[in-house]
C-alpha positions as CSV (number, residue, x, y, z in Angstrom):
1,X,0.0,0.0,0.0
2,X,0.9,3.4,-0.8
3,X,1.5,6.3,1.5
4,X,-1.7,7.9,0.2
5,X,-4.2,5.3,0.4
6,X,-1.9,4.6,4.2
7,X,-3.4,7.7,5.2
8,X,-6.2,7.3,4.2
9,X,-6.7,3.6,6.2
10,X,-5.5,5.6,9.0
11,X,-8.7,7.7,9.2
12,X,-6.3,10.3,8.8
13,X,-8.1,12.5,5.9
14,X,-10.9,14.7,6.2
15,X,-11.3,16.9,3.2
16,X,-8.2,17.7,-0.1
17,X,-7.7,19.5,-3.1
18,X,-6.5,18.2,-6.2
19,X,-6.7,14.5,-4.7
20,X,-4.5,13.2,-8.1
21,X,-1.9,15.4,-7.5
22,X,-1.6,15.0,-4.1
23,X,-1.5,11.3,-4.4
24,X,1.3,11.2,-6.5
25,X,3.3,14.1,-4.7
26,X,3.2,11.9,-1.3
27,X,3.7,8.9,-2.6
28,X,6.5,9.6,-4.5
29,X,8.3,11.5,-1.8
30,X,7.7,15.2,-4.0
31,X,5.8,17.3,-1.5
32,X,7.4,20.1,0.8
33,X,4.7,20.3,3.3
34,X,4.1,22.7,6.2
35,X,2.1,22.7,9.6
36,X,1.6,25.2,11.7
37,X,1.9,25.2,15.3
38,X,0.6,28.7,17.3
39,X,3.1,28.8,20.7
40,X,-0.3,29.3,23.1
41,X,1.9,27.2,25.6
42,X,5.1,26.3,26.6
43,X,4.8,22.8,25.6
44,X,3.3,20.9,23.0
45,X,-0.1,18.5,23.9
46,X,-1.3,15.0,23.2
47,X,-3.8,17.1,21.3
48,X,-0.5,17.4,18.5
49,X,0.1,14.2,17.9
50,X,-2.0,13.3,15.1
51,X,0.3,16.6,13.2
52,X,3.8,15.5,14.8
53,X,3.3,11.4,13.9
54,X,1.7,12.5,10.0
55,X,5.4,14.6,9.9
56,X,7.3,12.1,10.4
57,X,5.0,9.3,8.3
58,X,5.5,12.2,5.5
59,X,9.3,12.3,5.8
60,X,10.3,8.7,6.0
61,X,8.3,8.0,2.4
62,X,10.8,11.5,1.5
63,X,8.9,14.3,1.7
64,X,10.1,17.4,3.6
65,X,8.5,19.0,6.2
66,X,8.1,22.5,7.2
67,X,7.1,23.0,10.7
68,X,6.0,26.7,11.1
69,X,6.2,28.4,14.9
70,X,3.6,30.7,14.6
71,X,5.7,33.5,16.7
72,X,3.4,35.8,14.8
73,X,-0.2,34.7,14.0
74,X,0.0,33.6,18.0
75,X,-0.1,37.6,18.7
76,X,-3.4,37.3,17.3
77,X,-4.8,34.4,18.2
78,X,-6.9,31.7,16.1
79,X,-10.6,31.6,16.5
80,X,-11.3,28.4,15.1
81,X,-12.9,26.2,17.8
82,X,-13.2,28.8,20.1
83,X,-16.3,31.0,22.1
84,X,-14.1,33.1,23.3
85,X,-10.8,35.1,22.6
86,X,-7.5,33.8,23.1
87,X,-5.4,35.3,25.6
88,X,-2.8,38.0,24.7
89,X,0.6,36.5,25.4
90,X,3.8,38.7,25.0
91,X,6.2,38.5,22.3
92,X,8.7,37.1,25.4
93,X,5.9,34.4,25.9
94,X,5.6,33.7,22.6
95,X,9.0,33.3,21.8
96,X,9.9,31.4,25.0
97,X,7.1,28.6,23.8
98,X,8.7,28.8,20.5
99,X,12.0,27.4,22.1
100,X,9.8,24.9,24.0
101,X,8.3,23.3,20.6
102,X,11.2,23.1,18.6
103,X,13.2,20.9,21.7
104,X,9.8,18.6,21.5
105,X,9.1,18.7,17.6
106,X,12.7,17.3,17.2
107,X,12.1,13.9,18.9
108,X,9.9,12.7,16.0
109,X,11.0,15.2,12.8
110,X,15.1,14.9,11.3
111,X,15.9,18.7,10.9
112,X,18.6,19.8,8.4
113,X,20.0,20.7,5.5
114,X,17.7,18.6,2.6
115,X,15.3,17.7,5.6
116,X,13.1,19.5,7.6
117,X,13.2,23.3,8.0
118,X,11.9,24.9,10.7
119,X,10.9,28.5,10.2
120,X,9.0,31.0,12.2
121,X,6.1,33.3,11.0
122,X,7.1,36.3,13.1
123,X,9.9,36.5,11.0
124,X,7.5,38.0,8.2
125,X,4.9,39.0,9.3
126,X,5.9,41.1,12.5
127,X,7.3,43.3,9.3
128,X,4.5,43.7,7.4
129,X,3.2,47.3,6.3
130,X,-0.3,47.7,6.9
131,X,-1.4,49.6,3.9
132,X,0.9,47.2,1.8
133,X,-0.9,44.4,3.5
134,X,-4.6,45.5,2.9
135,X,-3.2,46.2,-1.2
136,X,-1.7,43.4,-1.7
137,X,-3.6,40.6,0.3
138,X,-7.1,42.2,1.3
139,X,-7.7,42.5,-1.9
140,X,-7.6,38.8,-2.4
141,X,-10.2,37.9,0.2
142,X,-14.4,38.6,0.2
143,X,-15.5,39.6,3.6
144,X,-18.9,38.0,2.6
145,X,-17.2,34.5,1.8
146,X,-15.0,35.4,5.5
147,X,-18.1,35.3,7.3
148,X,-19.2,32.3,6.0
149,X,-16.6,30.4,7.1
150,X,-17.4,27.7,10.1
151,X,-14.1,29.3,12.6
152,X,-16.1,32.6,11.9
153,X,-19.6,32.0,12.3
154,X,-19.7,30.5,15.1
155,X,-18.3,33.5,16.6
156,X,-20.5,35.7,15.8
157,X,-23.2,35.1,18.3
158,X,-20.7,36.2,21.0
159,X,-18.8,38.6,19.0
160,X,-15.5,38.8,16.7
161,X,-13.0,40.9,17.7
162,X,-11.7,42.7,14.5
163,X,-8.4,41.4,15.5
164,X,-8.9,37.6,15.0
165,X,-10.9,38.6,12.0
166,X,-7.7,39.0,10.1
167,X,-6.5,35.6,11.3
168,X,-7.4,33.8,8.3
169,X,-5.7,36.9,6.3
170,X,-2.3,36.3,8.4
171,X,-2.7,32.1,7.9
172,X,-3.3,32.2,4.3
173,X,-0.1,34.8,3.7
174,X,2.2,32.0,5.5
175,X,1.3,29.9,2.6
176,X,1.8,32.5,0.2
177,X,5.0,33.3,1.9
178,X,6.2,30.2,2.7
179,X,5.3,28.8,-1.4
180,X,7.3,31.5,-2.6
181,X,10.3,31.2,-0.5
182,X,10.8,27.6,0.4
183,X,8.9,26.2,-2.4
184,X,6.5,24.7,-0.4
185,X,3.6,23.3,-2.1
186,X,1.4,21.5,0.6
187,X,-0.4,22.2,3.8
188,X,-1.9,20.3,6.2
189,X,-4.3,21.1,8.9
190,X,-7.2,20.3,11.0
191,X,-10.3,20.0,9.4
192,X,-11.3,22.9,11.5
193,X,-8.6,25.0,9.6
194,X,-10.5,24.1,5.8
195,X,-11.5,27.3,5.3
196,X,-8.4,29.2,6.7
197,X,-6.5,26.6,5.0
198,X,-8.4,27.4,1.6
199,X,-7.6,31.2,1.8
200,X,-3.7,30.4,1.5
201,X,-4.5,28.2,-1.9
202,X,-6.0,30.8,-3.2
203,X,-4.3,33.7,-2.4
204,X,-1.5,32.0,-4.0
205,X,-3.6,31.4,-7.3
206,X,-4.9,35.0,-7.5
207,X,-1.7,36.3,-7.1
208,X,0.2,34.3,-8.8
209,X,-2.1,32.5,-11.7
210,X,-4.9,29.3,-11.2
211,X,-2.0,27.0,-12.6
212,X,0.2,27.8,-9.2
213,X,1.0,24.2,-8.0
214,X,-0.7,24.4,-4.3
215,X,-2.7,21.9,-2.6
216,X,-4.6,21.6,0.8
217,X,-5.4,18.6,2.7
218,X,-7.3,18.7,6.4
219,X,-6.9,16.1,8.9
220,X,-9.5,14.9,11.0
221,X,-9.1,16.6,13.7
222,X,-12.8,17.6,14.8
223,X,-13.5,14.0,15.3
224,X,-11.1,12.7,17.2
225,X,-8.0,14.7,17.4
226,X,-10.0,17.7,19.7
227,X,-10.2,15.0,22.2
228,X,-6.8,14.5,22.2
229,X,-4.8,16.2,24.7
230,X,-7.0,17.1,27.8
231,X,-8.4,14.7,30.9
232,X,-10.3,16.3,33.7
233,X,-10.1,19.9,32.4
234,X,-6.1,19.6,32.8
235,X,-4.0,19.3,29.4
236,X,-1.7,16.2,28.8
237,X,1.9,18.0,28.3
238,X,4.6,15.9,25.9
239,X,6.9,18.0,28.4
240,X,8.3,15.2,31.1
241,X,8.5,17.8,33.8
242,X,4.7,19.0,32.9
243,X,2.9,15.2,32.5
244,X,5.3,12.7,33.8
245,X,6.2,9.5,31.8
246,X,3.6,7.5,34.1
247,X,0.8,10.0,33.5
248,X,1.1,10.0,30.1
249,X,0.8,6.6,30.3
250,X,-1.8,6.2,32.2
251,X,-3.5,8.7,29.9
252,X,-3.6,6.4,27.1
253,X,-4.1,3.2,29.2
254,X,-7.4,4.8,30.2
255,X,-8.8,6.2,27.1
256,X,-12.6,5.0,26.1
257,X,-12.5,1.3,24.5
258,X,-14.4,2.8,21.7
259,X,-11.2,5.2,20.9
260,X,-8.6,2.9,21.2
261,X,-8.7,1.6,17.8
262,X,-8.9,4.6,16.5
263,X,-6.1,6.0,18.3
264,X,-4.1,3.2,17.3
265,X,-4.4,3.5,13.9
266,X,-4.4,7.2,13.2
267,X,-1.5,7.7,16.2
268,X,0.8,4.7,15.8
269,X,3.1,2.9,13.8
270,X,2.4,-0.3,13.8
271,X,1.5,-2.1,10.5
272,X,-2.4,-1.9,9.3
273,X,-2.2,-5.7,9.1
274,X,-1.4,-6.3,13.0
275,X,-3.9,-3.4,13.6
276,X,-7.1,-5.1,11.2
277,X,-6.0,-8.1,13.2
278,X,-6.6,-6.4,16.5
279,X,-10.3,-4.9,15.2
280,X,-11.4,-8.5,16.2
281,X,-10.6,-7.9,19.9
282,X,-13.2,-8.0,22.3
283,X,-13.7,-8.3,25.9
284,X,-10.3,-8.1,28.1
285,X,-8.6,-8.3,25.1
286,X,-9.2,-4.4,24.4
287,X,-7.4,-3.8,27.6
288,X,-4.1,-4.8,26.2
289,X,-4.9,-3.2,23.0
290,X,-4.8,0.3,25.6
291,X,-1.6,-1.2,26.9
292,X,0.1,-1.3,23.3
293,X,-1.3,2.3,22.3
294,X,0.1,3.5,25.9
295,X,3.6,1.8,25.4
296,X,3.7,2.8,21.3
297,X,2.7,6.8,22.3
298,X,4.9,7.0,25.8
299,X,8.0,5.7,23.5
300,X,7.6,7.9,20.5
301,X,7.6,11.1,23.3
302,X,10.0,9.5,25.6
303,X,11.8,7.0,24.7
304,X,11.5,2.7,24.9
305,X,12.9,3.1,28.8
306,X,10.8,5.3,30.2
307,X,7.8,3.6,28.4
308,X,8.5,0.1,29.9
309,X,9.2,2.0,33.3
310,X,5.7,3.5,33.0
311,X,4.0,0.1,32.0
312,X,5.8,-1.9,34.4
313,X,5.0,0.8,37.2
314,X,1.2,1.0,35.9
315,X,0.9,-2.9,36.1
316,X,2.3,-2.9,40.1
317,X,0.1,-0.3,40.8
318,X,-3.2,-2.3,39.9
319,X,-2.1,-6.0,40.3
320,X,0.1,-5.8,43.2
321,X,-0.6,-2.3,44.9
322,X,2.9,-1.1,44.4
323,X,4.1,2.3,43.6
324,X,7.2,2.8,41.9
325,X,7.2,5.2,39.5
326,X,3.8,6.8,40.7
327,X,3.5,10.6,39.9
328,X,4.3,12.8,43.5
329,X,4.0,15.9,45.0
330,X,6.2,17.3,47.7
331,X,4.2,18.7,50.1
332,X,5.9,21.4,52.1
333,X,5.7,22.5,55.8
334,X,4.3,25.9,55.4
335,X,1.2,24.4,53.2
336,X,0.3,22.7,56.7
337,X,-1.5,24.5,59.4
338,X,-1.0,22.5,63.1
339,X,0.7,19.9,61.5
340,X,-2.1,19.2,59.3
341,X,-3.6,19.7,55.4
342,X,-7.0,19.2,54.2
343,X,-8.2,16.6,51.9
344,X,-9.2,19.2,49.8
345,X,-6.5,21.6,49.6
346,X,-4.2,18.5,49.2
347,X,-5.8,17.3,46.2
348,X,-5.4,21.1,44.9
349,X,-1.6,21.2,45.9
350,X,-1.2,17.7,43.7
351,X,-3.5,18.8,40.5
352,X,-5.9,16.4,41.1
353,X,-8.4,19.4,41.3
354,X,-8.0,22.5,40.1
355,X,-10.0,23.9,42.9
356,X,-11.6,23.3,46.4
357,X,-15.0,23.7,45.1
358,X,-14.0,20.9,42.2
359,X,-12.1,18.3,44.6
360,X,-15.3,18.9,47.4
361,X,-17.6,17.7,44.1
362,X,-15.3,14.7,43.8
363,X,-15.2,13.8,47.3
364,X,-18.6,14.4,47.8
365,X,-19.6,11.8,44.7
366,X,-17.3,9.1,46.8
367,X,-14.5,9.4,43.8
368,X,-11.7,10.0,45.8
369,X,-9.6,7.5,48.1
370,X,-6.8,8.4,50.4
371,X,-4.4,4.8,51.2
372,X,-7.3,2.8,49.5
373,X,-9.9,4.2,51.6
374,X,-12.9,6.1,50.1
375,X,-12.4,9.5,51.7
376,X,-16.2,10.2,53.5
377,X,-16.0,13.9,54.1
378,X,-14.5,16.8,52.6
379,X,-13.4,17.6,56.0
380,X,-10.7,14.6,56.1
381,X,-7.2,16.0,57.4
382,X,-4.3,14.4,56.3
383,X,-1.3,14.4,59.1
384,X,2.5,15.7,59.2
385,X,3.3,11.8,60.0
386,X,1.2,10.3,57.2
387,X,3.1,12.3,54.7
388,X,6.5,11.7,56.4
389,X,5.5,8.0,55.5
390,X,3.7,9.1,52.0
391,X,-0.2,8.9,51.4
392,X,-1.7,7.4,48.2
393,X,-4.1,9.6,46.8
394,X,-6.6,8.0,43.8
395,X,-9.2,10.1,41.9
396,X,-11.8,8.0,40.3
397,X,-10.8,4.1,39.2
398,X,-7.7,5.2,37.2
399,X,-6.4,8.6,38.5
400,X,-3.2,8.0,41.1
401,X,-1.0,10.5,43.1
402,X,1.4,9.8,45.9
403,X,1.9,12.6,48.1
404,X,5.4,13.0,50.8
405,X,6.8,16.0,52.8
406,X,9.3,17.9,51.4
């Protein structure tokens, strides 16, 4: 099979242009492809997985990647998927998180010279003349058809600040840009991006004729990849010091069975034959299909050891109790008050709440145990000697913390 009609069996495409051309460009190792990345965080998310493993599928059949930092469309902010606006980082943010994704983005992409590039918006478009921009580019683009577009419209109940309206403007010149000066011919994005995505195409043909070779293709993203990323309102970091080895583990041990084939296929690398053979699993068998997408996803982000640390330290914890390995929090002696710290404010202090008001809902539906006992009150103190000794903290069925004095 092809890398095309690979992608494809993946689950991997949503919505292309030119599907003839774009099957022979990829499959014949001819496309110079770019996704974007907008630095909202200092680290990338499970949520960028399905973009980081479809750069490296791309590369090793010989195309060449572009990954764009968006140092300058993340001054702006995208709306797409969003009810409200972004918040305004500073350029010292920005270009901070910038750093952050390039150390990440190199564990799965080969940069260098004839490989990937990695280039970064701001470069052109913190330079941009405003008149020049509205000549040049805004003449390009139909407010009507703007407004149509799905990232818009559903905006516009709530209102759209004039500033993310130029988003798609600013998206669609990085393809412009980037097709003039690094002969890039390809994007890829989430299906949520088609319209923003469709801009760039043809901005490029208006400007520079309908036989400029430019194609679009959207991942899908809305379906599955949106999902990707978060657990209990907290975000799943590809950072080790963020989302630890076991978490991220445990993540993916614990998504629903009726992702993990999914997951498997559009995230992984294993061959389409041993994953159409695992289709058939049923019953406990789906439970080590969760174990294979945890090990393959912990050991692309980091590395075979820590991933059979994790597994082996996930299988202790629920067959034999143990807990090596088990995410912890230091607790200090200034976050006790007469030697003692609330169940609630303890759960805060480890991020297994993000609040009092959330962890008292979770103790008060009888989902959280302290040492293997269901915790009966959100009044439960927690002494200076259990945490000399360590407490065991568990949210739910699958959720563990240890907690220790510092």
């Amino acid at each position: 099979m092809k890398l095309y009609d690979e992608l494809v069996a993946r689950g991997l495409i949503a919505q292309v242009t030119n599907e003839a051309e774009i099957r022979e460009m990829i499959d014949n190792g001819k496309a110079t492809f770019y996704i974007g990345f907008d630095c909202t965080a200092d680290s990338l998310t499970a949520g960028h997985f399905m973009a980081l493993t479809l750069m490296k599928r791309l590369q090793m059949a010989g195309n060449k990647p572009i990954a764009l930092i968006g140092g300058g469309t993340t001054m702006i902010g995208d709306p797409s998927g969003r009810t409200d606006m972004r918040k305004m980082l500073t350029k010292e943010d920005i270009d901070h998180n910038a750093e952050c994704f390039k150390r990440q983005m190199e564990r799965f992409i080969e940069f260098g010279p004839g490989k990937a590039q990695m280039v970064n918006n701001a470069d052109w478009l913190l330079n941009l003349n405003y008149v020049e921009l509205l000549r040049e580019v805004g003449a390009c683009f139909s407010v009507n058809n703007m407004l149509r577009a799905e990232c818009y419209k559903q905006r516009m109940e709530k209102g759209l600040s004039f500033l993310e309206f130029n988003y798609m403007i600013m998206q669609s010149y990085d393809f412009y840009y980037l097709f003039q000066h690094y002969g890039c011919n390809m994007q890829f994005g989430g299906n949520d991006q088609w319209s923003n995505m469709l801009g760039g195409t043809e901005l490029i043909r208006k400007k520079l004729g309908q036989d400029a070779h430019c194609m679009t293709i959207t991942l899908l993203t809305d379906s599955q990849g949106n999902k990707m990323g978060k657990t209990a309102g907290n975000a799943v970091w590809l950072d080790p010091n963020k989302t630890s080895p076991f978490e991220f583990y445990q993540y993916w041990r614990n998504v629903a069975d009726a992702d993990v084939m999914k997951c498997i296929r559009m995230l992984t690398f294993l061959p389409l034959e041993q994953i159409n053979e695992m289709d058939t699993w049923q019953d406990a068998k789906i439970n080590e299909a969760k174990e294979i997408l945890a090990f393959e996803l912990t050991k692309l982000v980091h590395g075979e050891e820590e991933a059979a640390k994790a597994q082996a330290a996930a299988k202790a914890l629920f067959v034999g109790g143990g807990d090596a390995d088990m995410p912890t929090t230091e607790i200090t002696a200034d976050k006790l008050t007469d030697g003692r710290i609330g169940i609630l404010n303890l759960m805060v202090a480890c991020k297994l709440a993000s609040s009092n008001k959330e962890a008292r809902r979770l103790v008060e539906q009888g989902g959280v145990f302290l040492n293997d006992e269901k915790v009966a009150a959100a009044t439960v103190q927690v002494t200076e000697e259990e945490l000399k000794a360590g407490v065991k903290l568990r949210k739910g069925k699958k959720v563990f913390h240890k907690a220790v004095l510092g």
